[in-house]
N, CA, C and O atoms as a printed pandas DataFrame, in Angstrom:
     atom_number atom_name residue_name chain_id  residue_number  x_coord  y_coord  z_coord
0              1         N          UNK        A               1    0.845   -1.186    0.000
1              2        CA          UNK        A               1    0.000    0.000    0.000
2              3         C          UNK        A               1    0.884    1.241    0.000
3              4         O          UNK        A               1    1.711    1.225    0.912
4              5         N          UNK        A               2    0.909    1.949   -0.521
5              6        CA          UNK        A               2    1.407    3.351   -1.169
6              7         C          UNK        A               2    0.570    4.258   -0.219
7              8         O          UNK        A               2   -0.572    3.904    0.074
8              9         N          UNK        A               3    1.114    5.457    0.292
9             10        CA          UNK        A               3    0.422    6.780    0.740
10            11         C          UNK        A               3    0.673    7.337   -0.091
11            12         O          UNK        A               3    1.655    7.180   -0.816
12            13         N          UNK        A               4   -0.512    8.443   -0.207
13            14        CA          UNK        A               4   -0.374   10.003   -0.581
14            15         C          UNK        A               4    0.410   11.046   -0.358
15            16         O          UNK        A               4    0.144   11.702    0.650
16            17         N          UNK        A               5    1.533   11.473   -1.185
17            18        CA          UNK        A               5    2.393   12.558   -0.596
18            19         C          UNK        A               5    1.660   13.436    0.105
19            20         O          UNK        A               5    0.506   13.529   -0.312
20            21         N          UNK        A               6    2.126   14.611    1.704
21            22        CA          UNK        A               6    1.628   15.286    2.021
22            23         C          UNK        A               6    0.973   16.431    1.344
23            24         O          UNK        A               6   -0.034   16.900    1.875
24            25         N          UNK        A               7    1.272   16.773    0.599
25            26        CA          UNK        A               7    1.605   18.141   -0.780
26            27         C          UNK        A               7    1.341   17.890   -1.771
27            28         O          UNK        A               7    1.974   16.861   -2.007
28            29         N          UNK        A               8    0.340   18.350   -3.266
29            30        CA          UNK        A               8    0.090   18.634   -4.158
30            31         C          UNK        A               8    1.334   19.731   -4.720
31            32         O          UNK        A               8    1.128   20.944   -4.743
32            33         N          UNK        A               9    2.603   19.136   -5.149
33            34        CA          UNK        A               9    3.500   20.562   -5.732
34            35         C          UNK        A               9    2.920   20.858   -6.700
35            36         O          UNK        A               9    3.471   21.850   -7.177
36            37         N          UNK        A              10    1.829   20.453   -7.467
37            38        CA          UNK        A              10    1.837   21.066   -9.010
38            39         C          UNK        A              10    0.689   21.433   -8.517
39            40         O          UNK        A              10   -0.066   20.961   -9.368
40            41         N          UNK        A              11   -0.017   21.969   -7.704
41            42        CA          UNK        A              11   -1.229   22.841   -7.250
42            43         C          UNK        A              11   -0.673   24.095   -6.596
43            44         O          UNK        A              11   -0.090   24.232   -5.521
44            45         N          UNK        A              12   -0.989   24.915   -7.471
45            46        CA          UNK        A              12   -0.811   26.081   -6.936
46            47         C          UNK        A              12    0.863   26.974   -7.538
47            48         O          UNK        A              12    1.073   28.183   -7.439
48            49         N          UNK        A              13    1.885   25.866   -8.170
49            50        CA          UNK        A              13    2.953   26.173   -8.182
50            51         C          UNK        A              13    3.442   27.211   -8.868
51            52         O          UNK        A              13    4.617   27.568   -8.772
52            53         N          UNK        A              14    2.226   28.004   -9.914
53            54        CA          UNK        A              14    2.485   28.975  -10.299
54            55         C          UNK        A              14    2.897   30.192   -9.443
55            56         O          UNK        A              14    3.809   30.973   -9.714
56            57         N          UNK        A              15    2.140   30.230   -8.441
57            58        CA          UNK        A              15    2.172   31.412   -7.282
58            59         C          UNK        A              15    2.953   30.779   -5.809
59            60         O          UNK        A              15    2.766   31.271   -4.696
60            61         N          UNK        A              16    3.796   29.666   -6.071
61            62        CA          UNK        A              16    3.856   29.467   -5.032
62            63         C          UNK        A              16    4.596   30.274   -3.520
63            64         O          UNK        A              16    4.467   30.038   -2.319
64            65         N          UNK        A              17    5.353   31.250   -4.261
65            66        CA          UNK        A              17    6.254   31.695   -3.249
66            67         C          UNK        A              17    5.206   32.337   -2.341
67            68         O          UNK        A              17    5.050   32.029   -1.159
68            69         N          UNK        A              18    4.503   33.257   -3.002
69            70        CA          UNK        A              18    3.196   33.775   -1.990
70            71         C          UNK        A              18    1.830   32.695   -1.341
71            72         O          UNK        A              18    1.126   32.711   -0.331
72            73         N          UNK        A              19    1.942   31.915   -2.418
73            74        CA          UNK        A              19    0.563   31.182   -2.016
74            75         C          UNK        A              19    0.958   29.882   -1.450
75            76         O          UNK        A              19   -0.067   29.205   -1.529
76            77         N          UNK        A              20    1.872   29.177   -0.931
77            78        CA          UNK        A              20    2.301   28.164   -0.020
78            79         C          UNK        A              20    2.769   28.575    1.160
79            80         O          UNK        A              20    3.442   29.580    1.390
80            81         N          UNK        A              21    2.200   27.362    2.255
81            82        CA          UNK        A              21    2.707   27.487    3.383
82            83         C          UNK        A              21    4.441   27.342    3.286
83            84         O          UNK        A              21    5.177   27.117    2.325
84            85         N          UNK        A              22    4.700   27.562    4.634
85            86        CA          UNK        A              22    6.030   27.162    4.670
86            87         C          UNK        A              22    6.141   25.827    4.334
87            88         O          UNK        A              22    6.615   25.427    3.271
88            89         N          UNK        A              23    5.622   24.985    5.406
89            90        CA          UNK        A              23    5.764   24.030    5.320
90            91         C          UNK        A              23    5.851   23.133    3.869
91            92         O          UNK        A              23    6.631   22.207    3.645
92            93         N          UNK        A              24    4.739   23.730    2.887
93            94        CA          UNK        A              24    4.326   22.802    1.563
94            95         C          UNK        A              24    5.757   23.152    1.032
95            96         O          UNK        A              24    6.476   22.403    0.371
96            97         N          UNK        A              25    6.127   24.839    1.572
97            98        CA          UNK        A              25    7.551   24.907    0.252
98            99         C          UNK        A              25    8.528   24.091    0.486
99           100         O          UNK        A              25    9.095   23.456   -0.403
100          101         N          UNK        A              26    8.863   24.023    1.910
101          102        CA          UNK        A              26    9.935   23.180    2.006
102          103         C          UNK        A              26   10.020   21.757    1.827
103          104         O          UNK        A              26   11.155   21.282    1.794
104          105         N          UNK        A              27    8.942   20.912    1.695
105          106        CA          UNK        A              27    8.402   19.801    1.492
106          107         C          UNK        A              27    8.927   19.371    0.023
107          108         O          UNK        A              27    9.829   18.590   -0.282
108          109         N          UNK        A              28    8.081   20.123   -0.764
109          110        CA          UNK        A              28    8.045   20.160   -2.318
110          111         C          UNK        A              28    9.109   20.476   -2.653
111          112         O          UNK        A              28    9.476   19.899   -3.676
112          113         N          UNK        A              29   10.112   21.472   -2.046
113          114        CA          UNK        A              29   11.545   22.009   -2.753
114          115         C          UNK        A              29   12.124   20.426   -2.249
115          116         O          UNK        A              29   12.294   19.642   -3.183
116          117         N          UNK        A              30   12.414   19.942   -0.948
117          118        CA          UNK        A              30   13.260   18.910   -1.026
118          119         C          UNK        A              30   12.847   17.750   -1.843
119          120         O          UNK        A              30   13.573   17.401   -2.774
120          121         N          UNK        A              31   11.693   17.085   -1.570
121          122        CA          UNK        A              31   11.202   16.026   -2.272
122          123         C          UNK        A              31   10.759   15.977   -3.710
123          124         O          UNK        A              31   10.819   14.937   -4.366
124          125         N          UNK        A              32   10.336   17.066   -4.166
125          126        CA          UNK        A              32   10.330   16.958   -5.682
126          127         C          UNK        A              32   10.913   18.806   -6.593
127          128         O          UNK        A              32   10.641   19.331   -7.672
128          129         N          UNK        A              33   11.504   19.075   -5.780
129          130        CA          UNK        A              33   12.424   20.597   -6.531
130          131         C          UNK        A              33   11.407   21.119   -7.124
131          132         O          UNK        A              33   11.317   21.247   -8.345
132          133         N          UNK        A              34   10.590   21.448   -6.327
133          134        CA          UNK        A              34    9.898   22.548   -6.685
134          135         C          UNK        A              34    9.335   23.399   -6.108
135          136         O          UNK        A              34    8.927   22.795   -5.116
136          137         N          UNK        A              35    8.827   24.983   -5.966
137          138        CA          UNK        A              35    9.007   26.150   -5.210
138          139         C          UNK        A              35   10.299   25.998   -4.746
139          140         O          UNK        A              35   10.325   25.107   -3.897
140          141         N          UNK        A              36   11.253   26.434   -4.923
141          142        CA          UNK        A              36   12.811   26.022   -4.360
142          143         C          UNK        A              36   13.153   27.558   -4.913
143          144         O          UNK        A              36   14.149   28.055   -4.388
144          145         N          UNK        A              37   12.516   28.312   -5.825
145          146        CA          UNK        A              37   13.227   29.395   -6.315
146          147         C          UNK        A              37   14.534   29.377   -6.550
147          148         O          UNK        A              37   15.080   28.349   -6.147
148          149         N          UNK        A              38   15.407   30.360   -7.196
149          150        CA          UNK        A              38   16.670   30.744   -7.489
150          151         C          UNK        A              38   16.630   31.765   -7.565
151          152         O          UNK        A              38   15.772   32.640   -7.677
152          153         N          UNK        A              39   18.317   31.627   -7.461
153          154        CA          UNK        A              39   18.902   33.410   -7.110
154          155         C          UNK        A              39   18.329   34.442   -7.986
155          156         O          UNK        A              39   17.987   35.484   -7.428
156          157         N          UNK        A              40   18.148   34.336   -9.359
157          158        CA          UNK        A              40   17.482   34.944   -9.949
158          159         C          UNK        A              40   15.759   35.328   -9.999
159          160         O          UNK        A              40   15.218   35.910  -10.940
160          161         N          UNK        A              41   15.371   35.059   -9.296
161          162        CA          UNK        A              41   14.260   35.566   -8.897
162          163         C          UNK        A              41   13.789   36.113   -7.674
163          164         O          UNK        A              41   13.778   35.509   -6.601
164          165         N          UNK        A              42   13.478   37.042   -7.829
165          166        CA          UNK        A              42   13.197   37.998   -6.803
166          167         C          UNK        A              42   11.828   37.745   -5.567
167          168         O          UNK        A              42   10.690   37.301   -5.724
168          169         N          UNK        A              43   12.439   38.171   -4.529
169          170        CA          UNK        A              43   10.644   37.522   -3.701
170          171         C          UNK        A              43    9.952   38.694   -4.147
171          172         O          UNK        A              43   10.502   39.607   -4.763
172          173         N          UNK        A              44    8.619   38.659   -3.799
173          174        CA          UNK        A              44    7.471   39.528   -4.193
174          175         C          UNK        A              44    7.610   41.148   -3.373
175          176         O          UNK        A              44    7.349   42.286   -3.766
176          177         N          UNK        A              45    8.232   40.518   -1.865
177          178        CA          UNK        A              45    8.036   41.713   -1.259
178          179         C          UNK        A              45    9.654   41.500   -0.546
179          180         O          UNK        A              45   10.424   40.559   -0.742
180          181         N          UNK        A              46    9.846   42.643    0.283
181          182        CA          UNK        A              46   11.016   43.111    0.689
182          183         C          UNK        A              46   10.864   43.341    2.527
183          184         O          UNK        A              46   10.617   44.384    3.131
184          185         N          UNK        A              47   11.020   42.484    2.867
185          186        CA          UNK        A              47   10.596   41.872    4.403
186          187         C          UNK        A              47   11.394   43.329    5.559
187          188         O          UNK        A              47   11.037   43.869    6.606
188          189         N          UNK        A              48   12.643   43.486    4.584
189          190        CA          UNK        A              48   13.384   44.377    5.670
190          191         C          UNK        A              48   12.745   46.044    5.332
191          192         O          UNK        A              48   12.843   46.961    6.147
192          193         N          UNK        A              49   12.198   46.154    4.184
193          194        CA          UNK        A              49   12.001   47.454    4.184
194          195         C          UNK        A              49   10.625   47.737    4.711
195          196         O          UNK        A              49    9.576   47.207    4.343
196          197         N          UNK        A              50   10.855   48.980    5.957
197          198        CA          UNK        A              50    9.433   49.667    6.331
198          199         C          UNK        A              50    9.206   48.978    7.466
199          200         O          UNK        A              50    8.022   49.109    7.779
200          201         N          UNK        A              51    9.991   48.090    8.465
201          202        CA          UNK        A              51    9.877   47.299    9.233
202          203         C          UNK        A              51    9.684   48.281   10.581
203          204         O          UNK        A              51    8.899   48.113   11.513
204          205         N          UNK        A              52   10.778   49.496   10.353
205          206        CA          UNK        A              52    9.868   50.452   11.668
206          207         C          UNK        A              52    8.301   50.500   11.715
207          208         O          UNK        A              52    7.773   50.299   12.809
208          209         N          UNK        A              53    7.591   50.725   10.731
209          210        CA          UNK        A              53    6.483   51.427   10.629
210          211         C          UNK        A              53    5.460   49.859    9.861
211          212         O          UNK        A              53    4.484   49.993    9.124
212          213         N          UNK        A              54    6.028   48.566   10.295
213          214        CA          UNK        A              54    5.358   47.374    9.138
214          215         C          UNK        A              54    3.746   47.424    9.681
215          216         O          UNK        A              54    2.800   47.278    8.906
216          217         N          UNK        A              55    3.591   47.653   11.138
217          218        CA          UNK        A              55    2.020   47.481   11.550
218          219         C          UNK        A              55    0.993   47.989   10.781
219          220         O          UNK        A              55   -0.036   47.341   10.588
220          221         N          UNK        A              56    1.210   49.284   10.244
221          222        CA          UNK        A              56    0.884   50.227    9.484
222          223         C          UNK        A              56    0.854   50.556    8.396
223          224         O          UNK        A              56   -0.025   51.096    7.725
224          225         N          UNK        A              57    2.162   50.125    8.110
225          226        CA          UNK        A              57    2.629   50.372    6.471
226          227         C          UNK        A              57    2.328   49.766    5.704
227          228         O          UNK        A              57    1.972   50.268    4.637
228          229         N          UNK        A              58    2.335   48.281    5.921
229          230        CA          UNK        A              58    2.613   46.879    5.083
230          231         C          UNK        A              58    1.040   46.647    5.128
231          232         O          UNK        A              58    0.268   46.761    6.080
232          233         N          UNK        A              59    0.794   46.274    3.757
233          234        CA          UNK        A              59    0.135   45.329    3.020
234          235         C          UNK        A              59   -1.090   44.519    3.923
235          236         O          UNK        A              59   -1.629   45.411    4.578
236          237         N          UNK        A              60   -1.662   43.390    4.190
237          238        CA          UNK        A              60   -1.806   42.380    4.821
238          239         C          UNK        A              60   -1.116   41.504    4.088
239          240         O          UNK        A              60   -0.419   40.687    4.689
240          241         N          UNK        A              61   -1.168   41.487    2.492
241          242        CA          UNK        A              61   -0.056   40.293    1.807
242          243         C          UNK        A              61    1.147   40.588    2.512
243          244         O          UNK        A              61    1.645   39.878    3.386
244          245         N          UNK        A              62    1.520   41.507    2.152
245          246        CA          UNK        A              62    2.891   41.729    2.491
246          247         C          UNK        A              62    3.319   41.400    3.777
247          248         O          UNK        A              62    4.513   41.139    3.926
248          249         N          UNK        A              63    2.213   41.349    5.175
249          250        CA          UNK        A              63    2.759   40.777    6.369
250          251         C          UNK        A              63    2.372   39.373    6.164
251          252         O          UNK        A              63    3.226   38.612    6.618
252          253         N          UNK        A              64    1.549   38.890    5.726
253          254        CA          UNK        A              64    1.310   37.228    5.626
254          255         C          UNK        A              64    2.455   36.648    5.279
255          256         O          UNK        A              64    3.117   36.014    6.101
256          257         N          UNK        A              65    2.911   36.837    3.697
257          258        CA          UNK        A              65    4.251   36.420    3.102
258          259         C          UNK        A              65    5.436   36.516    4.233
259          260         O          UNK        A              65    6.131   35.637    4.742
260          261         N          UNK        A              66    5.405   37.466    4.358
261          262        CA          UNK        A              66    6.809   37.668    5.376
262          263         C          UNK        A              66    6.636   36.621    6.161
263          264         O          UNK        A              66    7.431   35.681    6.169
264          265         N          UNK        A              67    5.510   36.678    6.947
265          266        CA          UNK        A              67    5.426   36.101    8.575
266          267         C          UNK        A              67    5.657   34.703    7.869
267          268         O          UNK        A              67    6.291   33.851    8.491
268          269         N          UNK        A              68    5.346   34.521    7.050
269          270        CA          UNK        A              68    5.264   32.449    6.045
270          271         C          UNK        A              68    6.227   32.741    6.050
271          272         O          UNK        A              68    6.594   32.639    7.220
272          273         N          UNK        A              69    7.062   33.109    5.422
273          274        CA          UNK        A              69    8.747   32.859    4.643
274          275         C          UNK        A              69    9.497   33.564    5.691
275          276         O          UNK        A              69   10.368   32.720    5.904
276          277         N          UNK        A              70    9.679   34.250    6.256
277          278        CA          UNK        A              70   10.939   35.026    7.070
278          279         C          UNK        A              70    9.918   33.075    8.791
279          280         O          UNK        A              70   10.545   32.212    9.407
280          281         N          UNK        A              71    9.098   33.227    8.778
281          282        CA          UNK        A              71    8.801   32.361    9.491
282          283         C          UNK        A              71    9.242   33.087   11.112
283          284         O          UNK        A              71    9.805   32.551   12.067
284          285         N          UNK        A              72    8.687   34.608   10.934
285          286        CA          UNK        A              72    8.942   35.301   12.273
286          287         C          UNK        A              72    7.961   36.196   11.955
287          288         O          UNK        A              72    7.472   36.431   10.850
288          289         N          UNK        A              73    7.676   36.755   13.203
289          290        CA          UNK        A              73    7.127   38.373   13.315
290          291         C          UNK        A              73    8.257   39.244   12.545
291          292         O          UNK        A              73    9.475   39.068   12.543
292          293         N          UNK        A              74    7.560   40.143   11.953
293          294        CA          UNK        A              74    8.865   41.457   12.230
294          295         C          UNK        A              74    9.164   42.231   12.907
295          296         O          UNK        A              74    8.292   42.579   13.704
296          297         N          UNK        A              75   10.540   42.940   12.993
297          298        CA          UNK        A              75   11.163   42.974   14.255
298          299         C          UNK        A              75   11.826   41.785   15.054
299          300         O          UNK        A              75   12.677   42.008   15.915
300          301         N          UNK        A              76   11.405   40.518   14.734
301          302        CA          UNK        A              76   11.966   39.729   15.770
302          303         C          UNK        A              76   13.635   39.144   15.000
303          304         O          UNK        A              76   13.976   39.118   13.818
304          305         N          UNK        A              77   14.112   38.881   15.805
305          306        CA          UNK        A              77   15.854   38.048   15.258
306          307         C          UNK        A              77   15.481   37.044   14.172
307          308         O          UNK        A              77   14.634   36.160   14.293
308          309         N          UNK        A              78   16.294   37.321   12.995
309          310        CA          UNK        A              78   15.950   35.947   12.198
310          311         C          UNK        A              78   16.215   35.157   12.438
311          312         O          UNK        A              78   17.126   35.045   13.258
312          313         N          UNK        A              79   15.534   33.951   11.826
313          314        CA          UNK        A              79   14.907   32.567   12.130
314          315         C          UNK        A              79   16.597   31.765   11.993
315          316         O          UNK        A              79   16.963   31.113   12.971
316          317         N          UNK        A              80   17.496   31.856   10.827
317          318        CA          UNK        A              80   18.654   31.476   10.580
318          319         C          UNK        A              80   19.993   32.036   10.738
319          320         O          UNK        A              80   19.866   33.242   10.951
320          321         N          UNK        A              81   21.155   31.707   10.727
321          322        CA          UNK        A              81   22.134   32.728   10.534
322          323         C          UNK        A              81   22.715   31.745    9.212
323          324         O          UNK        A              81   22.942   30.537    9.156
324          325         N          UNK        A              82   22.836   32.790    8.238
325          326        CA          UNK        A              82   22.841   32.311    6.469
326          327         C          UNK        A              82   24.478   32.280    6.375
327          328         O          UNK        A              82   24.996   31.958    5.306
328          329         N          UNK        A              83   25.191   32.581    7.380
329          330        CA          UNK        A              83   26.686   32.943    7.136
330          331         C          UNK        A              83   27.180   31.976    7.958
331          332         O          UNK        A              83   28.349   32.182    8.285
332          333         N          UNK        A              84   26.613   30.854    8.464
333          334        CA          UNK        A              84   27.149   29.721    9.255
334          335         C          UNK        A              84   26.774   28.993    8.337
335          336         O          UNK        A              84   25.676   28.820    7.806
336          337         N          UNK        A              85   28.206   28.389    8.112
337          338        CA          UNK        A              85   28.003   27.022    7.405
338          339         C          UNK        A              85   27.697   27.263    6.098
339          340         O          UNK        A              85   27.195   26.351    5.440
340          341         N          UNK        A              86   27.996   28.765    5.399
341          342        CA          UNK        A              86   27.809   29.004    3.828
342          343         C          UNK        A              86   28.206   28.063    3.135
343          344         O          UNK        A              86   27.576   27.366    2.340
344          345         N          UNK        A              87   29.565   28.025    3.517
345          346        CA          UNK        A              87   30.126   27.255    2.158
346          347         C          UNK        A              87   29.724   25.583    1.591
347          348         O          UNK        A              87   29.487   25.095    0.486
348          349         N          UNK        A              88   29.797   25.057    2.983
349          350        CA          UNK        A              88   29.000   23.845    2.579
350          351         C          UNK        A              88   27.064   23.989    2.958
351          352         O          UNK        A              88   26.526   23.413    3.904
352          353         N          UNK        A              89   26.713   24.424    2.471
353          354        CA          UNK        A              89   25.174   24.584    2.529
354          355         C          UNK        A              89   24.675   23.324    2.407
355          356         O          UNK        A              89   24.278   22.620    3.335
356          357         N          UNK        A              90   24.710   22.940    0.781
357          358        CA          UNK        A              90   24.074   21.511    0.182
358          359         C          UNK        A              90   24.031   20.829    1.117
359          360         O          UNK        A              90   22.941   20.331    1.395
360          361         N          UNK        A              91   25.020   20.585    1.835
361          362        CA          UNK        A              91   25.051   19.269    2.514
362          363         C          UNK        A              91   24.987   19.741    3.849
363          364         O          UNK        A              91   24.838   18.747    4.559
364          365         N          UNK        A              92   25.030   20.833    4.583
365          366        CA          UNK        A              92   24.749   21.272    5.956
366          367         C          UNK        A              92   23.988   21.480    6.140
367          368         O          UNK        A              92   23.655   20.826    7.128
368          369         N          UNK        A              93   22.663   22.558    5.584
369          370        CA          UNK        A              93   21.582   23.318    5.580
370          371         C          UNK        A              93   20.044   22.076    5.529
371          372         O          UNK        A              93   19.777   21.161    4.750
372          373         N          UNK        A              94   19.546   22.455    6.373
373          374        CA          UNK        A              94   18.288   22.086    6.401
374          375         C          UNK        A              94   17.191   22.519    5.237
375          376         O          UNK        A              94   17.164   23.740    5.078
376          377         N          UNK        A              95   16.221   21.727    4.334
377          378        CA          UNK        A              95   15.271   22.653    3.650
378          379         C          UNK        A              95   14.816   24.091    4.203
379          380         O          UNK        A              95   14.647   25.232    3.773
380          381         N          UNK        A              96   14.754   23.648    4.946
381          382        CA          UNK        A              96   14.094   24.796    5.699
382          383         C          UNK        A              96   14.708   26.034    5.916
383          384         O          UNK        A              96   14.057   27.076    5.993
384          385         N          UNK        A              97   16.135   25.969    6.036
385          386        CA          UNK        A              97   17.200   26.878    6.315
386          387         C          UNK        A              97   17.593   26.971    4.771
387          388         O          UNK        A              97   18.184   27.989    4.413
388          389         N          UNK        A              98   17.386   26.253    4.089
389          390        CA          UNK        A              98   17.631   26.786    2.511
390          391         C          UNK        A              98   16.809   27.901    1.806
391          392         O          UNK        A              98   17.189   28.836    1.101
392          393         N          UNK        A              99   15.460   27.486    2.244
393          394        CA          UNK        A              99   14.524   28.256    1.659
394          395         C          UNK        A              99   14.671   29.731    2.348
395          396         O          UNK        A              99   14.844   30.863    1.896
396          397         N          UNK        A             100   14.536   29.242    3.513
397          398        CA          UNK        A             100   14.874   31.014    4.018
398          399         C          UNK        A             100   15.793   31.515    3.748
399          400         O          UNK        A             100   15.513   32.703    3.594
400          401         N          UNK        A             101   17.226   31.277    3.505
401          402        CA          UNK        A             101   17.904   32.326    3.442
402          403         C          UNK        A             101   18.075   32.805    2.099
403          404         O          UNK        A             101   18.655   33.839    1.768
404          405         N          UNK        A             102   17.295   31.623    1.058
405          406        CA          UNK        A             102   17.389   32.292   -0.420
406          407         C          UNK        A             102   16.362   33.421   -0.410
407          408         O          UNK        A             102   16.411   34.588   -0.797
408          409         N          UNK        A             103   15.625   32.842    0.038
409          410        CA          UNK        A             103   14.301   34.029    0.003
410          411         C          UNK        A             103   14.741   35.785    0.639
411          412         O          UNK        A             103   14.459   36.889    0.173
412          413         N          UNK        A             104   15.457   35.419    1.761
413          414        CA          UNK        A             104   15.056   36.489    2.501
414          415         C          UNK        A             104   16.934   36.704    2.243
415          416         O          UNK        A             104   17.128   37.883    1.944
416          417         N          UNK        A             105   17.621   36.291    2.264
417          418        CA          UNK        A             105   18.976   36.830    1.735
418          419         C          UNK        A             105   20.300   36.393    0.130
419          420         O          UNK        A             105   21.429   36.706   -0.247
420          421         N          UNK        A             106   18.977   35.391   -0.351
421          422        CA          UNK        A             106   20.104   35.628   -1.589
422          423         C          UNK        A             106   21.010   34.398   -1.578
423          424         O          UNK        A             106   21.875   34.249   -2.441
424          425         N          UNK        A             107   20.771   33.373   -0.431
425          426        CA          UNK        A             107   22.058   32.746   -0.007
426          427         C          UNK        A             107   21.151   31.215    0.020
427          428         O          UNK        A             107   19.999   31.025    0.410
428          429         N          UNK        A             108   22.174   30.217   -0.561
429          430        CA          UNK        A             108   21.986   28.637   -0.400
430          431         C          UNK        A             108   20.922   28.355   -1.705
431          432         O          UNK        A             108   20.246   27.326   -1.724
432          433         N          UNK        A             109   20.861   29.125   -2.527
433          434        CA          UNK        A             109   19.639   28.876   -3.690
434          435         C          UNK        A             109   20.112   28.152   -4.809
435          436         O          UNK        A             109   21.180   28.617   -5.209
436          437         N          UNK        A             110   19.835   27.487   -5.255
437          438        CA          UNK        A             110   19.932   26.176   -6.890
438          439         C          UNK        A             110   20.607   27.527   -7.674
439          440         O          UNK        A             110   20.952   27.448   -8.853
């Protein structure tokens, strides 16, 4: 008897950076490479800018996304430190610690 993967990756994968949980991205990026993004693509929104004033300023997308992908409030310490353990990523880095720091710094991305 076979299970059902947790995750549908090809539902939704057009939009996924905004429209997946954390969880589905990191799921789908390790187990079948997809939402995994690359360096060349840009996230939708810009987590560090306006962060004095985010209660106010920001979006509701724009705090949803964040709070999914940065996987914090803002204002709070990030979730990773992207400069431990750079060089060997592939093989050090957790999905999870992959996805974030491509997303939110540029770093550990395909």
């Amino acid at each position: 008897m076979t299970s059902s993967p947790p995750y549908d990756c090809d539902a939704g994968l057009a939009n996924w950076a905004a429209g997946w949980s954390s969880a589905k991205r990191a799921w789908c990026c390790q187990e079948e490479r997809k939402g995994c993004g690359d360096a060349t693509t840009s996230p939708p929104y810009d987590c560090d800018a306006g962060l004095a004033n985010w209660e106010a300023g920001w979006s509701e997308a724009k705090k949803a996304w964040c709070r999914s992908t940065a996987a914090r409030a803002p204002g709070e310490q990030p979730l990773y430190d992207c400069a431990a353990n750079a060089a060997s990523w592939r093989s050090d880095w957790s999905a999870s610690k992959r996805m974030w720091c491509c997303a939110r710094r540029g770093q550990g991305c395909e």
